[in-house]
N, C-alpha and C positions, 0 to 999 in steps of 0.2 A: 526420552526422545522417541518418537515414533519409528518403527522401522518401514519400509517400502510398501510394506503390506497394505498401511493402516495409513497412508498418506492419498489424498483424494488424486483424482483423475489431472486436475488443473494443476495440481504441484509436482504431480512428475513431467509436465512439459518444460518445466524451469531448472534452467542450468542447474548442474551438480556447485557450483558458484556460488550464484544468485542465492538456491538455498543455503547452504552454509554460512554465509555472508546473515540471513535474516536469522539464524541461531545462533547466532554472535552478536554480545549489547554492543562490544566495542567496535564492529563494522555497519554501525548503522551510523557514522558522523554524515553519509548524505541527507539524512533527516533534517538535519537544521538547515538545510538551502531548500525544501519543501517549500512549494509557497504557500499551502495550508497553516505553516507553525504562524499562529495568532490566530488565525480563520476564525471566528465562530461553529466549535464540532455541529451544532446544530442542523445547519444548512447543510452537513453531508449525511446526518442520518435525521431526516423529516418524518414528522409525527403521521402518522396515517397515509394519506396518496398526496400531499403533499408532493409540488416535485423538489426537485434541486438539480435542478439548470446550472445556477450559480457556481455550485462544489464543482459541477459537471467543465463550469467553465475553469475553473480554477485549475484542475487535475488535467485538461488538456494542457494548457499553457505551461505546465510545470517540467523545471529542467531536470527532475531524479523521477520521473512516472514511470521508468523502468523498474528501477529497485524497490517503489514502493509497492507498486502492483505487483 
């Protein structure tokens, strides 16, 4: 596991929680109320300059876009 040093700029702004919580398989049961689980992964990583609006729309609406982001 990385120590503090070696962790980017974005992940030390997120609760000492929040991370512990994503290095834990068994704290991530909010993953299954995701509204992505079925989504087609596709449409969130698009091939070239493709957009994805779509995903864009999906990940607003979604009730765990805390813990997943």
């Amino acid at each position: 596991m990385p120590d503090d040093t070696t962790l980017s700029d974005a992940a030390r702004l997120l609760s000492p929680q929040l991370l512990q919580d994503a290095r834990s398989d068994t704290a991530r049961g909010w993953a299954d109320r995701a509204l992505c689980v079925g989504f087609d992964p596709e449409a969130f990583f698009p091939a070239g300059d493709e957009a994805a609006a779509e995903a864009r729309g999906v990940c607003a609406a979604c009730p765990v876009r805390g813990q997943c982001l």
